[in-house]
Residue, then its C-alpha position, 0 to 999 in steps of 0.5 A: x949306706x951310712x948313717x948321717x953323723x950327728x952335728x958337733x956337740x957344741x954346735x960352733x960348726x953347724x948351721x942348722x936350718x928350718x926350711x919349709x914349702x909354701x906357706x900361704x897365709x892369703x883368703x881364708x887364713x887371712x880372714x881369720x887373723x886379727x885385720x883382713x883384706x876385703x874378703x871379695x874374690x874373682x874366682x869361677x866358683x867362690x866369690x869370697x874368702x870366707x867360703x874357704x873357712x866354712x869349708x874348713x870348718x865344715x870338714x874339722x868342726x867350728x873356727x874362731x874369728x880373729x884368732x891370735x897371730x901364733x894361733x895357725x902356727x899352732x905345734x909348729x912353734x913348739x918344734x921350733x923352739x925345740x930344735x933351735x935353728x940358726x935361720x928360718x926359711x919359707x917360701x911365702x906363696x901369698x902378695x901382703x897387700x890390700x890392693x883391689x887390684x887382681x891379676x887375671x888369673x885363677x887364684x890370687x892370693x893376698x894378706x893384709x900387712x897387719x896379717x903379716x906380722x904373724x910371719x914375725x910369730x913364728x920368727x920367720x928370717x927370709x921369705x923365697x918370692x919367686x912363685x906363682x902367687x906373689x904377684x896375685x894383686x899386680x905390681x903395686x901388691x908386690x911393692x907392698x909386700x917387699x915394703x912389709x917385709x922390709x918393715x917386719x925385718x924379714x928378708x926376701x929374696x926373688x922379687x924386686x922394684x926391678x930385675x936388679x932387685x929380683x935377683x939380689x940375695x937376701x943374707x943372714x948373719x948368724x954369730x960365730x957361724x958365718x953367713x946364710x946366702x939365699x936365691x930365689x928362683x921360679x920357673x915357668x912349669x911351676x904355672x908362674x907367668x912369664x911376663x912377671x919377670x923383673x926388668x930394668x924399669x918394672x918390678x917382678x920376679x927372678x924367672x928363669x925361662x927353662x932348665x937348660x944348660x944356659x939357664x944353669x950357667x946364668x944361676x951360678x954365675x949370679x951365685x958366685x957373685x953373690x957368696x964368698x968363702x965360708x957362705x952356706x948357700x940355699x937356692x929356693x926354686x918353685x918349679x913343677x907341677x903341683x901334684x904328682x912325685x915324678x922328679x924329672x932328669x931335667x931337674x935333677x941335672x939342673x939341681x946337681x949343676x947348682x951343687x957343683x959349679x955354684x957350691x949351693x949347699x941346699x936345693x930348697x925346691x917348692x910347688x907341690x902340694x905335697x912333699x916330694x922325694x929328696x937326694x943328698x948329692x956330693x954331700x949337698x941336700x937336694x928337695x925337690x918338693x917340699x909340699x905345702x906348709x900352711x894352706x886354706x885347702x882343709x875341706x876341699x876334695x880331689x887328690x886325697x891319695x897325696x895327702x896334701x894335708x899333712x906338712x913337713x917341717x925340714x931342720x938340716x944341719x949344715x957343716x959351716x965350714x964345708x957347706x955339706x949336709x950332716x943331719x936331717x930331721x923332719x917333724x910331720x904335721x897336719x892341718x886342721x881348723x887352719x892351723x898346725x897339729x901333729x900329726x898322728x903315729x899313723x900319719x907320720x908312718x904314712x909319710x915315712x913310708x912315702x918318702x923313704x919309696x920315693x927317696x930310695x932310688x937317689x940313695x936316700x933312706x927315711x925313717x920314723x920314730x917317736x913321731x919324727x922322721x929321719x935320713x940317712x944316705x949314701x955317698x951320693x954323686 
């Protein structure tokens, strides 16, 4: 096994990427912010996006209201500086609405416009939409929120006014480096309905029906026609359940097939509650679950064994002109009165020890140091 090089020391060829799992900034972490929604909720047992901050507050002690649009970001903006990356890429798992109108379903998710501008914060680049809860307040909530962003000058990809839209890429320029090309996919399994898809005359999400074989030919084909020569190519794809490690062949097949045939560089794979297992495949990085990033769970119990309250932040170094994978970096954090901490020695030994188990069978080893994790691989593929 060898150890990953380090990028080029005057970086002209590498392309370093931040990426991240869900970042769900709707109900209490929207309540928080400087101009909230409404806090009326249609859920079984809380009626009120408040009860979720008390439940923060009640696990991590008391948690100022109308706090600074930085403030959750907390350590992660820190690292974020530090590292520098080239392109900075979330999957925003929440509608930026003020529609009272709510789906019918479980959760729904929504922050107001205003609250967003804490996603221009932290200098977020593009937002992957094609989730489970970006369509929480009905197709006008979409609209908004593609509206916003817009506005915010955040690109977005995976949702759209129509199909067309849905399945555009979104593209950044990075100077003297080349083009960034996001796609952004959900599936099914991922709880994300099946009549959200985008049509030809009403406004959706880019779904994918399954993880057959003709839905891999449709992602490529719409890949190829999305990037030229030179692109570092990042497919998002919400899919899974949300707990649990197990990567199915399925998916491993499917992720494998975007590498080989649309050239994709990255599988940035989302929809856990926790970080997941990870491959480097012919060079390429494959994340198949990146876990939750920013959440309002802090207090509520059940699943503790996962540690769904520990985050990952992914810089990978990408070869531009190759589009294949020369570093890996991962700073853990934990979340605590709703916002981004670093996390303990312990924590990151936790998590290093959990990934390093679950990576190890697809050839991938992980290791901490000064409170930071790193990869290294074999051949692969």
């Amino acid at each position: 096994m060898s150890v990953a090089a380090p990028p080029p020391s005057d970086g002209a060829h590498a392309v370093r990427l931040f990426l991240c799992g869900d970042v769900m900034i709707g109900r209490g972490v929207d309540q928080i912010l400087p101009s909230p929604c409404p806090p009326k909720l249609y859920e079984e047992y809380v009626s009120s996006a408040e009860d979720y901050v008390r439940l923060a507050e009640a696990a991590s002690g008391p948690i100022r209201r109308r706090v600074d649009l930085s403030y959750i970001w907390g350590d992660a903006l820190a690292e974020l500086r530090a590292h520098a990356p080239d392109a900075r890429i979330i999957n925003l798992e929440t509608s930026v609405t003020r529609s009272e109108t709510a789906e019918h379903k479980a959760i729904n998710y929504r922050v107001s416009p205003q609250n967003a501008e804490c996603l221009r914060a932290a200098g977020i680049d593009c937002c992957a939409l094609a989730n489970n809860h970006v369509l929480d307040w009905g197709p006008s909530g979409l609209t908004e929120t593609l509206d916003t962003l817009q506005h915010l000058g955040i690109a977005a990809a995976g949702a759209g006014r129509t199909i067309d839209e849905a399945q555009r890429p979104a593209i950044m320029e990075i100077p003297r480096k080349g083009r960034v090309v996001v796609l952004s996919f959900a599936l099914p399994d991922s709880g994300t309905p099946f009549d959200w898809a985008a049509t030809g005359v009403s406004p959706g999400l880019n779904l994918l029906p399954d993880l057959s074989p003709e839905s891999a030919a449709f992602a490529c084909n719409l890949a190829r026609n999305a990037t030229q020569p030179g692109d570092v190519l990042v497919i998002s794809i919400h899919w899974g359940p949300n707990w649990g490690y197990h990567v199915s062949n399925a998916q491993r097949q499917f992720a494998h097939r975007l590498i080989e045939d649309a050239d994709a560089s990255i599988i940035h794979g989302h929809s856990s509650h926790h970080p997941k297992g990870f491959e480097v495949y012919r060079k390429r990085l494959v994340l198949y679950g990146c876990g939750d990033f920013l959440n309002d769970y802090e207090g509520i119990s059940g699943y503790e064994s996962y540690r769904g309250d520990l985050s990952l932040m992914y810089f990978a170094d990408i070869d531009a002109s190759r589009g294949d994978l020369i570093r890996l970096q991962m700073v853990p954090l934990h979340m605590r009165r709703l916002r981004l901490e670093r996390a303990s020695t312990s924590d990151a030994e936790w998590l290093a020890h959990t990934l390093d188990r679950e990576s190890a069978p697809f050839g991938v080893r992980v290791r901490q140091a000064d409170g930071k994790l790193s990869a290294c691989w074999s051949g692969g593929g």
